[in-house]
Residue frames as a rotation matrix with the C-alpha (Angstrom) as fourth column:
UNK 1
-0.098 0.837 0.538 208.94
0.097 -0.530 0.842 138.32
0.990 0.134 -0.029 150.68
UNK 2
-0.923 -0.014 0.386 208.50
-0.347 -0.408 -0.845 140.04
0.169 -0.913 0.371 154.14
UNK 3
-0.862 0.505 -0.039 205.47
0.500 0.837 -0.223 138.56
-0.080 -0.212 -0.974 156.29
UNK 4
-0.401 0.787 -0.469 204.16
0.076 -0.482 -0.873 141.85
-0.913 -0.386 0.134 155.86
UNK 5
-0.359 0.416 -0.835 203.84
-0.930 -0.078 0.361 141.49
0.085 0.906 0.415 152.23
UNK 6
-0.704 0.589 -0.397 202.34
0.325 0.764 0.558 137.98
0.632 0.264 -0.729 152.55
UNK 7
-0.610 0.722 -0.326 199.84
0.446 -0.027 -0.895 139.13
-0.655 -0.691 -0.306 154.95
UNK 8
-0.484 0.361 -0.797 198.83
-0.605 -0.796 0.007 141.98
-0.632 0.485 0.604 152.47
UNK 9
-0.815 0.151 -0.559 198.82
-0.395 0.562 0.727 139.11
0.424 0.813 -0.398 149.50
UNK 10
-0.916 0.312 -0.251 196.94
0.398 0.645 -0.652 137.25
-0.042 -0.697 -0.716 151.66
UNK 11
-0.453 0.749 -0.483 194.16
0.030 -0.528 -0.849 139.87
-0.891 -0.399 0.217 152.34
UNK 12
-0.362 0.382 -0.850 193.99
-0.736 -0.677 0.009 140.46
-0.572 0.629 0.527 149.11
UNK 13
-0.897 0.211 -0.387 193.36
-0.015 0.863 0.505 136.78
0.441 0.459 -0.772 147.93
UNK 14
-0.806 0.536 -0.252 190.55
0.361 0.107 -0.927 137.01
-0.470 -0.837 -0.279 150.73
UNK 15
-0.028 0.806 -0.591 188.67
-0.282 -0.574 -0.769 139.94
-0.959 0.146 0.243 149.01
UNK 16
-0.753 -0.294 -0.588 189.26
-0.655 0.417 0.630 137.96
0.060 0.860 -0.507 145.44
UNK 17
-0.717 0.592 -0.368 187.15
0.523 0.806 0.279 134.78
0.462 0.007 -0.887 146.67
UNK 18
-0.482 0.726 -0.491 184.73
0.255 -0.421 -0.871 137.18
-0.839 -0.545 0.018 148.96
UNK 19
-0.525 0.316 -0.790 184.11
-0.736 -0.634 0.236 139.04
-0.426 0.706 0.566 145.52
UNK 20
-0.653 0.070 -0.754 183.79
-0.421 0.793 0.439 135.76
0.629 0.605 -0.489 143.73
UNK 21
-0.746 0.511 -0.427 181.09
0.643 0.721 -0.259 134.07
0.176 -0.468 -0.866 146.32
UNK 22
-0.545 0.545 -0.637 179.41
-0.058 -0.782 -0.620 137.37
-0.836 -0.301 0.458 146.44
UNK 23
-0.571 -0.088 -0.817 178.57
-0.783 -0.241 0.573 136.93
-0.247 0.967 0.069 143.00
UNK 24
-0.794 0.133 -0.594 177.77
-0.154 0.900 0.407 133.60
0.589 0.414 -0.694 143.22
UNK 25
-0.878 0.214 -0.428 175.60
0.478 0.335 -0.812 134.29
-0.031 -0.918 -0.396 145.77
UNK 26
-0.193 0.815 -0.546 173.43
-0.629 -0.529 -0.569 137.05
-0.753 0.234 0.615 143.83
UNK 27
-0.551 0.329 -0.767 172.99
-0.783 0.114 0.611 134.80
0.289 0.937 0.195 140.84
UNK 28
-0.871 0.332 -0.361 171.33
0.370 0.928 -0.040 132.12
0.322 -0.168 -0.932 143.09
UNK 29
-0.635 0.519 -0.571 169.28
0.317 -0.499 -0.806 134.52
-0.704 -0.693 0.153 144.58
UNK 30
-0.736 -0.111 0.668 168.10
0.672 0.008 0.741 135.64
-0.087 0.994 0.069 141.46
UNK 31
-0.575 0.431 0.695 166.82
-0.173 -0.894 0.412 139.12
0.799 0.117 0.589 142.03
UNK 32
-0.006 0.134 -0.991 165.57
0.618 0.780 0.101 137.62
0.787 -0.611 -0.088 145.33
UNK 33
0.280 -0.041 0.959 164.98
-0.346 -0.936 0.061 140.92
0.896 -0.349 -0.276 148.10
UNK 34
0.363 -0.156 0.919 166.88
-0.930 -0.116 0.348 140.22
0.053 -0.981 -0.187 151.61
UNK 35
0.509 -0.470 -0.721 168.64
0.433 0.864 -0.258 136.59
0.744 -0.181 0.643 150.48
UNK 36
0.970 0.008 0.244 170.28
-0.237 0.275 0.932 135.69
-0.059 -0.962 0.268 153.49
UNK 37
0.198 -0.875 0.442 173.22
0.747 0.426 0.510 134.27
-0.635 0.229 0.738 151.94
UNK 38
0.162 -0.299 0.941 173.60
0.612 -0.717 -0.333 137.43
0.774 0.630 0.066 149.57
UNK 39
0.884 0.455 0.106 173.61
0.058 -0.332 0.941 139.15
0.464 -0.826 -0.320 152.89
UNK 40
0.709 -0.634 0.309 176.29
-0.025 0.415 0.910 137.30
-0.705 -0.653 0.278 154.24
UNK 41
0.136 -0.709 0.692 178.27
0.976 0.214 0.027 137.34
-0.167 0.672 0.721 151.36
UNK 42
0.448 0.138 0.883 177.92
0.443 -0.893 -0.085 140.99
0.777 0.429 -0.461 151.03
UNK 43
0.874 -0.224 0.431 179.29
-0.464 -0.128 0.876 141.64
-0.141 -0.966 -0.216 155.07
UNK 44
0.597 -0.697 0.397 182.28
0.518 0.713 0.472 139.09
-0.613 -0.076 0.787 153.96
UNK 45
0.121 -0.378 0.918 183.22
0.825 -0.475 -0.305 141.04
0.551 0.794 0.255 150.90
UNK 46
0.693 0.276 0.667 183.22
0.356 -0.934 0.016 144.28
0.627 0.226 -0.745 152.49
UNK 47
0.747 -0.466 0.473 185.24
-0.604 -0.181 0.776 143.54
-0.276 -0.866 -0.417 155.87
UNK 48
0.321 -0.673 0.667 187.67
0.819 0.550 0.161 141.61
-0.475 0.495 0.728 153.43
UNK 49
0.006 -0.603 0.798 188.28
0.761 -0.515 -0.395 144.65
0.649 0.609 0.456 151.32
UNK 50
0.966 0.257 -0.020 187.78
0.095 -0.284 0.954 146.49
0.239 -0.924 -0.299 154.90
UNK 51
0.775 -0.621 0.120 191.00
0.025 0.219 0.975 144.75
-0.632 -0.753 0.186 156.17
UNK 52
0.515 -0.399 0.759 192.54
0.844 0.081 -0.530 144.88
0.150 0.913 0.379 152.75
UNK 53
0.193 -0.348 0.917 193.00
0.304 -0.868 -0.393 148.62
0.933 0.355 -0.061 152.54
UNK 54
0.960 -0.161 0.227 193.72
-0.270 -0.344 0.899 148.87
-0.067 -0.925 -0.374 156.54
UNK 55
0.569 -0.714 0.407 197.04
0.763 0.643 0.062 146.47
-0.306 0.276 0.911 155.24
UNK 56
-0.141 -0.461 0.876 198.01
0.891 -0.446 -0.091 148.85
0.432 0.768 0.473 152.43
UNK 57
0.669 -0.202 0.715 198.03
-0.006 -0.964 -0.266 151.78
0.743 0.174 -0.646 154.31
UNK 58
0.978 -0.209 -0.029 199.58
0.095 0.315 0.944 150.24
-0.188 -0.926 0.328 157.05
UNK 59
0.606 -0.687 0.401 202.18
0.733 0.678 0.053 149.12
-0.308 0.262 0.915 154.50
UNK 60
-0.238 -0.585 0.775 202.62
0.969 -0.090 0.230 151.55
-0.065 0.806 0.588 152.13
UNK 61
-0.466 0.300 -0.832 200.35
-0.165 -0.954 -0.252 154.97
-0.870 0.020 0.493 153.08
UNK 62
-0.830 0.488 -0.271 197.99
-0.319 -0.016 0.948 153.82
0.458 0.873 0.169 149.73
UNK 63
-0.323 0.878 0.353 194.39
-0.585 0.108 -0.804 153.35
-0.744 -0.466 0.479 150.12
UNK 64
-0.714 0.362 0.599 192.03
0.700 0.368 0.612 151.57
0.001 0.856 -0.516 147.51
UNK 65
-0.844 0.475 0.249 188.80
-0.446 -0.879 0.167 153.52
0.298 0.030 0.954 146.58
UNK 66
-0.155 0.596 -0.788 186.87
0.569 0.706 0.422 151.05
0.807 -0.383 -0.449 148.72
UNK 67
-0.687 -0.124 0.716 185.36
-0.468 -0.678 -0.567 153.46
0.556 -0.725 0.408 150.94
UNK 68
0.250 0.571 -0.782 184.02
-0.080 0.817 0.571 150.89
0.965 -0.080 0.250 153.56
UNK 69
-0.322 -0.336 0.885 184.00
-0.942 0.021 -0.334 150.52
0.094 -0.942 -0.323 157.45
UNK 70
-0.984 0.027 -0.174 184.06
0.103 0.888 -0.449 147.21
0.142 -0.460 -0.876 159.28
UNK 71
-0.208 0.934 -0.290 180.64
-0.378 0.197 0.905 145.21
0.902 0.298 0.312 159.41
UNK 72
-0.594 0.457 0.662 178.86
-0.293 0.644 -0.707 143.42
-0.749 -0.614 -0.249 163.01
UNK 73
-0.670 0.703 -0.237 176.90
0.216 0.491 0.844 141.35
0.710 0.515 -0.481 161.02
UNK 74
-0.414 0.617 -0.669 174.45
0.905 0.357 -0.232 141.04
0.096 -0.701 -0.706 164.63
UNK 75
-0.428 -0.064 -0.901 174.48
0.393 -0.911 -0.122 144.43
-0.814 -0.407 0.415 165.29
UNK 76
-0.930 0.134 -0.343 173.78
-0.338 -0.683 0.648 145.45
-0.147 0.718 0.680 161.14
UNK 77
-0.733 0.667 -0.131 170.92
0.177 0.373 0.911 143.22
0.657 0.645 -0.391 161.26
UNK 78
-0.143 0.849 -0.508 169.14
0.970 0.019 -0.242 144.36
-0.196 -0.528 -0.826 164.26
UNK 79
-0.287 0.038 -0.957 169.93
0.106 -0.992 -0.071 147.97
-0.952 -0.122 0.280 162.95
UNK 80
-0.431 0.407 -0.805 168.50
-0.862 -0.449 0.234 147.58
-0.266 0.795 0.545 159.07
UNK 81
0.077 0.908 0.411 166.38
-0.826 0.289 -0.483 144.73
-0.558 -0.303 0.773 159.42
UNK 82
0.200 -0.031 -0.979 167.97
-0.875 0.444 -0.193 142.42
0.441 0.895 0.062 156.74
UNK 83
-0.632 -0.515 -0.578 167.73
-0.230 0.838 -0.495 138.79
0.740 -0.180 -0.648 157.55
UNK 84
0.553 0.759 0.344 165.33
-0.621 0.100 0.777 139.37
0.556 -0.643 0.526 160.31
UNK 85
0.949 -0.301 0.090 166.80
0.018 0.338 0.941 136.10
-0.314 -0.892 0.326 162.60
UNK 86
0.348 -0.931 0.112 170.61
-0.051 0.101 0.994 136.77
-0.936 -0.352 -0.013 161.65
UNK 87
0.209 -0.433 -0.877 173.02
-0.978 -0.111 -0.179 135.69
-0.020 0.895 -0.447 158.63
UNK 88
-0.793 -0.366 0.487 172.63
-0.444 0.895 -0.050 132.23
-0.418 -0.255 -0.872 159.54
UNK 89
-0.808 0.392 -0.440 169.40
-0.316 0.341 0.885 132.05
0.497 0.855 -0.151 158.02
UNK 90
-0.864 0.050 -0.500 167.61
0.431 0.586 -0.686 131.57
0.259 -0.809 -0.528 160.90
UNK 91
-0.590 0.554 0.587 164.46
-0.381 -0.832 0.402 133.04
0.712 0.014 0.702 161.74
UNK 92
-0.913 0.409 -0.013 162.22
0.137 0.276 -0.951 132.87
-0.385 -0.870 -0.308 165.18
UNK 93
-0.646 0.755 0.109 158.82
0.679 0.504 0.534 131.61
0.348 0.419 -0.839 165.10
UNK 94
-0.667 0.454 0.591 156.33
-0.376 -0.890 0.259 134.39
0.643 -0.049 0.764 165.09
UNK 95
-0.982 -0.190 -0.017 153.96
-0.036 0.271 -0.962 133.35
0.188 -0.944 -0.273 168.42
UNK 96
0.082 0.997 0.003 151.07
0.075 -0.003 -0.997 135.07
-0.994 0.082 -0.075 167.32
UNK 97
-0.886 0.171 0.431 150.42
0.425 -0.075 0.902 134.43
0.187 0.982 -0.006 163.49
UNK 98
-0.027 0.783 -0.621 147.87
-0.319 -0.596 -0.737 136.13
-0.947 0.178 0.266 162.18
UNK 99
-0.697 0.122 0.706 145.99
0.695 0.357 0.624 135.21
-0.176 0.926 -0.334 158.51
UNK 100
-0.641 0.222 -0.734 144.38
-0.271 -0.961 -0.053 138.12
-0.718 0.165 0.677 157.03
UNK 101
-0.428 0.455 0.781 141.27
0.891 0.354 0.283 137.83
-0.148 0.817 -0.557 154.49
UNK 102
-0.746 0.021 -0.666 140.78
-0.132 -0.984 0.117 140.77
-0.653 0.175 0.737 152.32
UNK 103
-0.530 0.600 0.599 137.64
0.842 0.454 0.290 140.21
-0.098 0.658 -0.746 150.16
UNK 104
-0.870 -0.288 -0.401 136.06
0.166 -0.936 0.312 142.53
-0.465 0.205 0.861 147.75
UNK 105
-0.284 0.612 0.738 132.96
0.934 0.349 0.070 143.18
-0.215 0.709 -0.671 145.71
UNK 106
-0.544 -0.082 -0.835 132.18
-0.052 -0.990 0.131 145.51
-0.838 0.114 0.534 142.97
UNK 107
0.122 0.662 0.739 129.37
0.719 0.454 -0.526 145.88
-0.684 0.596 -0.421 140.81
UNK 108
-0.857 -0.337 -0.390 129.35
-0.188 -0.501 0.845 147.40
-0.480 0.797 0.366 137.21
UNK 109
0.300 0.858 -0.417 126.37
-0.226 -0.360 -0.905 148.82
-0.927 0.366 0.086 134.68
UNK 110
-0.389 -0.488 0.781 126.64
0.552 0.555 0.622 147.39
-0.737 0.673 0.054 131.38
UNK 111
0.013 0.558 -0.830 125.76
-0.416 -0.752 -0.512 150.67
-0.909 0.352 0.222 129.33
UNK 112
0.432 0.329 -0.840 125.92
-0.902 0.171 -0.397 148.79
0.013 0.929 0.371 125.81
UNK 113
0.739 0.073 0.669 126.30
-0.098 0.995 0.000 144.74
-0.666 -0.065 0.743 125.95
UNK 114
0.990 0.106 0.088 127.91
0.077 0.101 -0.992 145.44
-0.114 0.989 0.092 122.24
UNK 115
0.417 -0.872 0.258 130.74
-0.612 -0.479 -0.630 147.85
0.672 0.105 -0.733 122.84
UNK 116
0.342 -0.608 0.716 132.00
-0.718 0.322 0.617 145.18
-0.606 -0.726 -0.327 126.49
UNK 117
0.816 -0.241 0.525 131.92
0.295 0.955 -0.019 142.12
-0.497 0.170 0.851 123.89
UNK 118
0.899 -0.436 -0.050 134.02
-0.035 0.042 -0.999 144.14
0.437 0.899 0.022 121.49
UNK 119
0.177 -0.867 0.466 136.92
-0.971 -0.232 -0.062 145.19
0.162 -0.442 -0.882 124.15
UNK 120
0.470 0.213 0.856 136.48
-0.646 0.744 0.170 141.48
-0.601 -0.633 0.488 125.14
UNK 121
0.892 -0.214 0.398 137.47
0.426 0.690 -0.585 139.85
-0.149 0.691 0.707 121.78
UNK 122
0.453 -0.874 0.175 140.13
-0.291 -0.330 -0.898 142.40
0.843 0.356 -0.404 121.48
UNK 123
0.203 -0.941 0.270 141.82
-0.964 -0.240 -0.110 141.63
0.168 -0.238 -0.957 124.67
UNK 124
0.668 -0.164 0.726 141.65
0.252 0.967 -0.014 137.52
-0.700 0.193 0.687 123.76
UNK 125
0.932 -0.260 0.253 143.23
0.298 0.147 -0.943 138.40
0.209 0.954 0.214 120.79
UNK 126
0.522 -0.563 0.641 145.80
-0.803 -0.578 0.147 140.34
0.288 -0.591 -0.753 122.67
UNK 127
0.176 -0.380 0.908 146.61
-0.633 0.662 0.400 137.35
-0.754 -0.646 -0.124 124.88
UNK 128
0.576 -0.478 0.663 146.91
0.496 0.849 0.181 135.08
-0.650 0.224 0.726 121.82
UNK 129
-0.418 -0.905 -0.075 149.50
0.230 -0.185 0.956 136.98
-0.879 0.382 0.285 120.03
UNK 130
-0.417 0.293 -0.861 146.93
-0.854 -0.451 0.260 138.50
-0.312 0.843 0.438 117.19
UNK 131
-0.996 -0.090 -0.012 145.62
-0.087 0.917 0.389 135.26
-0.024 0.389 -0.921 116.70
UNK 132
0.059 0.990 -0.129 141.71
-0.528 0.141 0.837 134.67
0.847 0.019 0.531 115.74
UNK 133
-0.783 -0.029 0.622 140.30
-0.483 0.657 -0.578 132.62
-0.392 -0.753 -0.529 119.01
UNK 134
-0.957 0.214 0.197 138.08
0.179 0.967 -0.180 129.68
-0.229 -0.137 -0.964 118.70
UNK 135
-0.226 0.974 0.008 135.28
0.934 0.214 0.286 130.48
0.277 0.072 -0.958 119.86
UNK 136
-0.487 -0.144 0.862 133.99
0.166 -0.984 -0.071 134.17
0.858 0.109 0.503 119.81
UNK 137
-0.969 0.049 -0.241 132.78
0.240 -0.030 -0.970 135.92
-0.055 -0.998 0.018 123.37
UNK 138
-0.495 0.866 0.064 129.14
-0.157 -0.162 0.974 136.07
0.854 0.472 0.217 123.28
UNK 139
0.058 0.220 -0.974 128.29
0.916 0.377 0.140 136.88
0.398 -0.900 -0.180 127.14
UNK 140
0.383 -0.413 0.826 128.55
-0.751 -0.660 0.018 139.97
0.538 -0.628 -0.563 129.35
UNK 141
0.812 -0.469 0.346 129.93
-0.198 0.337 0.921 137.21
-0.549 -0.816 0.181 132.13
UNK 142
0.561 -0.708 0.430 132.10
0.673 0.692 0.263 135.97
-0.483 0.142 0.864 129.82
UNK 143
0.498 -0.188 0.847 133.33
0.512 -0.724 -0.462 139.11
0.700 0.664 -0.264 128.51
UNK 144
0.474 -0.392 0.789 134.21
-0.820 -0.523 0.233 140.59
0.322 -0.757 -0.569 132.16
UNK 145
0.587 -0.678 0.443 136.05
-0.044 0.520 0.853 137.26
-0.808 -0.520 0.275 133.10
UNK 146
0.356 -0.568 0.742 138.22
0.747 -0.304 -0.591 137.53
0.561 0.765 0.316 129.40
UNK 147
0.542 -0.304 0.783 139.13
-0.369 -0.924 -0.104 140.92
0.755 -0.232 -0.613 130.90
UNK 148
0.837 -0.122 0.533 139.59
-0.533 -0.400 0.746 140.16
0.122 -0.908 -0.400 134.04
UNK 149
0.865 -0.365 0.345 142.00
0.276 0.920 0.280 137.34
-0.419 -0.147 0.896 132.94
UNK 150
0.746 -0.085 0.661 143.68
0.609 -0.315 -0.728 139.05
0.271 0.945 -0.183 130.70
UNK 151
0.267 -0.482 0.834 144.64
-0.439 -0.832 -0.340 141.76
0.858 -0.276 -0.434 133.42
UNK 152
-0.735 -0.404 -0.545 145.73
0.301 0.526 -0.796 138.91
0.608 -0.749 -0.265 136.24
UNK 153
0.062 0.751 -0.657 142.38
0.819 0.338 0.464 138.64
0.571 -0.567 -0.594 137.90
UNK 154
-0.744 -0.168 -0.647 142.76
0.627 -0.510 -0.589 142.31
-0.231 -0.844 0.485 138.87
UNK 155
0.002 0.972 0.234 140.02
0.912 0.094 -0.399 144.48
-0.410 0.215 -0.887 139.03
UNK 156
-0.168 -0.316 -0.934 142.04
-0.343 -0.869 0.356 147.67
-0.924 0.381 0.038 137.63
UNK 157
-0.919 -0.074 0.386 141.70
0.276 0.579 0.767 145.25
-0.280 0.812 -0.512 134.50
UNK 158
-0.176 0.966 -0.189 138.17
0.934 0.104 -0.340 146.08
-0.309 -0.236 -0.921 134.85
UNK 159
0.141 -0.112 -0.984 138.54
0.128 -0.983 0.130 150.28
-0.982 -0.144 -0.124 134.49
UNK 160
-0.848 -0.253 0.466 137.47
0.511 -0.149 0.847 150.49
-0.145 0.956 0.256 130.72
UNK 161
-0.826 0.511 -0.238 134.41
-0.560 -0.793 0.241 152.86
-0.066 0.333 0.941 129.71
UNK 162
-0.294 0.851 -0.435 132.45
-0.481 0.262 0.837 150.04
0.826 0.455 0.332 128.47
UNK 163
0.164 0.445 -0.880 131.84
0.705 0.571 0.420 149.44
0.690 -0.690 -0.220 132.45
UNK 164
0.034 -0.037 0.999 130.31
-0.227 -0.973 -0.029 151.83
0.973 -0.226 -0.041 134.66
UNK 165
-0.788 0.054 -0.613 131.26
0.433 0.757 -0.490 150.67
0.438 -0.651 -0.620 138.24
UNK 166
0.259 0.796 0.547 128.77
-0.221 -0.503 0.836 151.08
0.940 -0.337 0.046 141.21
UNK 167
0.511 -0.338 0.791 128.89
-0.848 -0.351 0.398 150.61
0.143 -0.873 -0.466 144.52
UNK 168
-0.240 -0.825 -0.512 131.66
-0.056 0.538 -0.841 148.51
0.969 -0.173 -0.176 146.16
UNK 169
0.913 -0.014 0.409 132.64
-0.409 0.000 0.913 147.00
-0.012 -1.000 -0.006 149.59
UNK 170
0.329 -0.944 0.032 135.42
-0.623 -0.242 -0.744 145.79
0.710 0.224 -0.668 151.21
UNK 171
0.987 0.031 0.160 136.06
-0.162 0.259 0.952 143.35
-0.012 -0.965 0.261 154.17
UNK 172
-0.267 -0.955 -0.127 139.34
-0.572 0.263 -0.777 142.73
0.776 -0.134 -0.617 155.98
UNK 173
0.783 0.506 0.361 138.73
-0.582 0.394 0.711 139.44
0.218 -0.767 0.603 158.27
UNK 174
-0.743 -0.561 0.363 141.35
-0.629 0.771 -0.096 137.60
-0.227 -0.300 -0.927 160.78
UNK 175
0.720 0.437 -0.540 140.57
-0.538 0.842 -0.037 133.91
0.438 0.317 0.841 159.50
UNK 176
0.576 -0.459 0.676 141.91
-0.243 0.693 0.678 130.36
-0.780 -0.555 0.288 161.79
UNK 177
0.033 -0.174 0.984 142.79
0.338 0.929 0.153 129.29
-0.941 0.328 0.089 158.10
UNK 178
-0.746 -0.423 -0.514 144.32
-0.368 -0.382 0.848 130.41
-0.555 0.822 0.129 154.76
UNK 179
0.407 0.876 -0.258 141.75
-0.765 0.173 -0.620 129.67
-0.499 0.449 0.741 152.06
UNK 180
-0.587 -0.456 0.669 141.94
-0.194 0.881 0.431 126.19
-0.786 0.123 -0.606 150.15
UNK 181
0.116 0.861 -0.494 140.18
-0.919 -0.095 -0.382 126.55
-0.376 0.499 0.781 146.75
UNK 182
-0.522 0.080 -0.849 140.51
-0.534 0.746 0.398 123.27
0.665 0.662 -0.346 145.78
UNK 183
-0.941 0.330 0.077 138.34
0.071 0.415 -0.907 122.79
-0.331 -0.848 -0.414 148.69
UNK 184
-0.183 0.657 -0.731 135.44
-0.337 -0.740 -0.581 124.26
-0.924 0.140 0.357 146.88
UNK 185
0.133 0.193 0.972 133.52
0.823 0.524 -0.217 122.78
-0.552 0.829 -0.089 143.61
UNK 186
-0.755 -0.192 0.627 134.30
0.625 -0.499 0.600 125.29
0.198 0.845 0.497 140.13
UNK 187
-0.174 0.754 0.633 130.56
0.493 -0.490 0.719 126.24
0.853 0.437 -0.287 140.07
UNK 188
0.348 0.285 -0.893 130.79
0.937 -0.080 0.339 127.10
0.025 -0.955 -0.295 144.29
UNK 189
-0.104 -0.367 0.924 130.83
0.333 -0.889 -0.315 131.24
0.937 0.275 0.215 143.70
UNK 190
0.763 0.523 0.379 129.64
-0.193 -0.375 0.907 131.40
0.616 -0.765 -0.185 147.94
UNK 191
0.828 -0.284 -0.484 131.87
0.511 0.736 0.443 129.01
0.231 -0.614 0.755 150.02
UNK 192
0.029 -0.997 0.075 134.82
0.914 -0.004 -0.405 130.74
0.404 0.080 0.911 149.53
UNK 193
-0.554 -0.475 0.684 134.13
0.098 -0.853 -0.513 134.04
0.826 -0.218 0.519 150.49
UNK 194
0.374 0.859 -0.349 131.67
0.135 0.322 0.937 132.82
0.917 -0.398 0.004 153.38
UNK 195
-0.123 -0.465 0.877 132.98
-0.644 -0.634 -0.427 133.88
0.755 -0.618 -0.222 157.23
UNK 196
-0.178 0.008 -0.984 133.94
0.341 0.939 -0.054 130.57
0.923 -0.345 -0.169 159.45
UNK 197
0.846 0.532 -0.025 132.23
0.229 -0.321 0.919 130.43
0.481 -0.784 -0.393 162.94
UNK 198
0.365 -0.632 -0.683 136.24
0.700 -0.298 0.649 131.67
-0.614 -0.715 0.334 164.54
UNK 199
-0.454 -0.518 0.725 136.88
0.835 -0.531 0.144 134.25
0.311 0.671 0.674 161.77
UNK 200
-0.036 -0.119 -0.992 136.86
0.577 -0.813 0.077 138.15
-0.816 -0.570 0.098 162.83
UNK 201
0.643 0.152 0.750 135.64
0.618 -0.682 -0.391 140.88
0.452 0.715 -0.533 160.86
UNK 202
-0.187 -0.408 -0.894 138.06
0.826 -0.558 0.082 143.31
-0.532 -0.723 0.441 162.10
UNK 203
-0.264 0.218 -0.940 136.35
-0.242 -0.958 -0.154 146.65
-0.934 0.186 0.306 159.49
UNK 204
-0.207 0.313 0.927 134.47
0.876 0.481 0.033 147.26
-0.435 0.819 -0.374 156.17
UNK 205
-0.620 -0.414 -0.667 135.02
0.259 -0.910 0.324 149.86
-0.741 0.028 0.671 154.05
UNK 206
0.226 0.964 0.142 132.30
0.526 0.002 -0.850 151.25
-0.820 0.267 -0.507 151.47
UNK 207
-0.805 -0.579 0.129 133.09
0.324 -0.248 0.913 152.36
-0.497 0.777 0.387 148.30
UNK 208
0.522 0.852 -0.041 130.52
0.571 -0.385 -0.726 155.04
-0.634 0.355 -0.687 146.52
UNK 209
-0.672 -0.585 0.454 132.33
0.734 -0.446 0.512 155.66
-0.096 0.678 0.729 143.31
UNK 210
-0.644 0.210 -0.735 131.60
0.377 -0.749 -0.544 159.10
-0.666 -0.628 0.404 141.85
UNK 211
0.100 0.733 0.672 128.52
0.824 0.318 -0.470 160.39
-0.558 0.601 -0.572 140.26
UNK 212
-0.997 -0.022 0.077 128.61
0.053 -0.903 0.425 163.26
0.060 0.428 0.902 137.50
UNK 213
0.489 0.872 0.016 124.90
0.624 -0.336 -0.706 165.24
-0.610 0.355 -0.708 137.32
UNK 214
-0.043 0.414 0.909 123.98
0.997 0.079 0.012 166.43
-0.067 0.907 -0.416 134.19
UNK 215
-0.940 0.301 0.163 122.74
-0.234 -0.913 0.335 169.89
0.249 0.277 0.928 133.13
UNK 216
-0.362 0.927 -0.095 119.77
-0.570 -0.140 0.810 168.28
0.737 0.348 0.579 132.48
UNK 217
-0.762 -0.180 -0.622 119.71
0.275 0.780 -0.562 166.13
0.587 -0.599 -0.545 135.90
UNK 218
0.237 0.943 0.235 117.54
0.308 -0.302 0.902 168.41
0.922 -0.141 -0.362 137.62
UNK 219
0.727 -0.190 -0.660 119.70
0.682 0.081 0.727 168.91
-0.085 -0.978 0.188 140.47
UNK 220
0.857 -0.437 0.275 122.37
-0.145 -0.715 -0.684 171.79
0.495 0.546 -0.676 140.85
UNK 221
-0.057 -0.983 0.177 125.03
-0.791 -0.064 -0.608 170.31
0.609 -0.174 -0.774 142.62
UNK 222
-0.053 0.310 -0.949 125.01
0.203 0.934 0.293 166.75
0.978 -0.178 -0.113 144.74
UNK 223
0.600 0.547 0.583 123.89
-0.514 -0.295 0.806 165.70
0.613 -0.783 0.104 147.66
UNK 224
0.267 -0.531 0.804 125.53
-0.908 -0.417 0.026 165.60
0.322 -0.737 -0.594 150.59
UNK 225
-0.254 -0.216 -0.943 127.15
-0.342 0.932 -0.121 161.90
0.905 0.291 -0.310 150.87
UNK 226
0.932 0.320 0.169 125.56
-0.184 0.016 0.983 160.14
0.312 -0.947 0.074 154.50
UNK 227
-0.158 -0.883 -0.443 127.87
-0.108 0.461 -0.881 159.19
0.981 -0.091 -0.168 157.13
């Protein structure tokens, strides 16, 4: 065998285990967005079957159908952002953190008490798999936290007929400190959403959902919204 066919062999054993650690690298990741090590395995594999098909045409005038140019790893991460501090896994400390506190309230008209308990029992029943529950819902609070569980404590969970919202607000405050609810007793519905003496409102945003008028409303078209 000529040294240029072991070189080739060679390469190609290269992109064989690159392929094979690439692999092994997405299944650790497990669906994982910007793994570092998938990263790097993915730059290894490519400038392996890169140098592969530079061989074989060298050798023979054959390509592969790896259409692929040589990787900088340094250079691909400062030019599509992947990895942020490198393929080493590294990552510089950010100087100025910043903790964000988005906090919301939204009230809601309970046009028939009857028709919120029924959606309530149906979406318990939902969550247990068609199963009777225990104890039946027999609350408007407890009927809008059944929902709201139901839909992962979101409030889109909330967007059913048998609740008419009203107005809303919004805050977005820099806080010194991430919230700690196990700082806070169960029954404490204030503490948490209370504004510490170094926390920054940085804007609030009002929310006037929309009204329909009637025919019979007395008005012929709405008024004019303040601002």
């Amino acid at each position: 065998m000529t040294d240029e066919h072991a070189e080739l062999d060679a390469a190609l054993e290269r992109v064989i285990e690159a392929a094979r650690e690439h692999l092994a690298a997405v299944r650790r990741a497990a669906g994982k967005v910007d793994d570092d090590d998938v990263w790097q395995a993915y730059v290894d594999l490519n400038n392996a079957s890169h140098a592969y098909d530079e061989l074989l045409l060298d050798a023979f005038g054959e390509v592969t159908p790896w259409d692929v140019e040589s990787i900088d790893p340094d250079e691909a991460d400062q030019r599509f952002g992947v990895g942020l501090g490198g393929v080493d896994g590294t990552e510089p400390g950010d100087p100025h953190p910043r903790v964000i506190s988005v906090r919301q309230r939204r009230d809601y008209r309970v046009p028939s008490v009857a028709a919120l308990l029924r959606v309530a029992e149906a979406a318990r029943r939902t969550a247990l798999g068609g199963e009777e529950p225990d104890e039946p819902v027999d609350s408007v609070g407890a009927a809008v936290l059944e929902l709201l569980e139901s839909g992962d404590v979101s409030l889109a969970s909330l967007d059913v007929p048998e609740l008419e919202p009203l107005e809303g607000v919004v805050t977005v405050t820099e806080v010194s400190a991430p919230l700690d609810v196990d700082g806070y007793a169960a029954e404490d519905g204030t503490g948490p959403f209370q504004q510490g003496p170094e926390d920054r409102l940085v804007g609030r945003l009002d929310d006037h959902p929309y009204v329909e008028f009637g025919e019979d409303s007395g008005e012929d078209e709405p008024a004019p919204a303040d601002r």
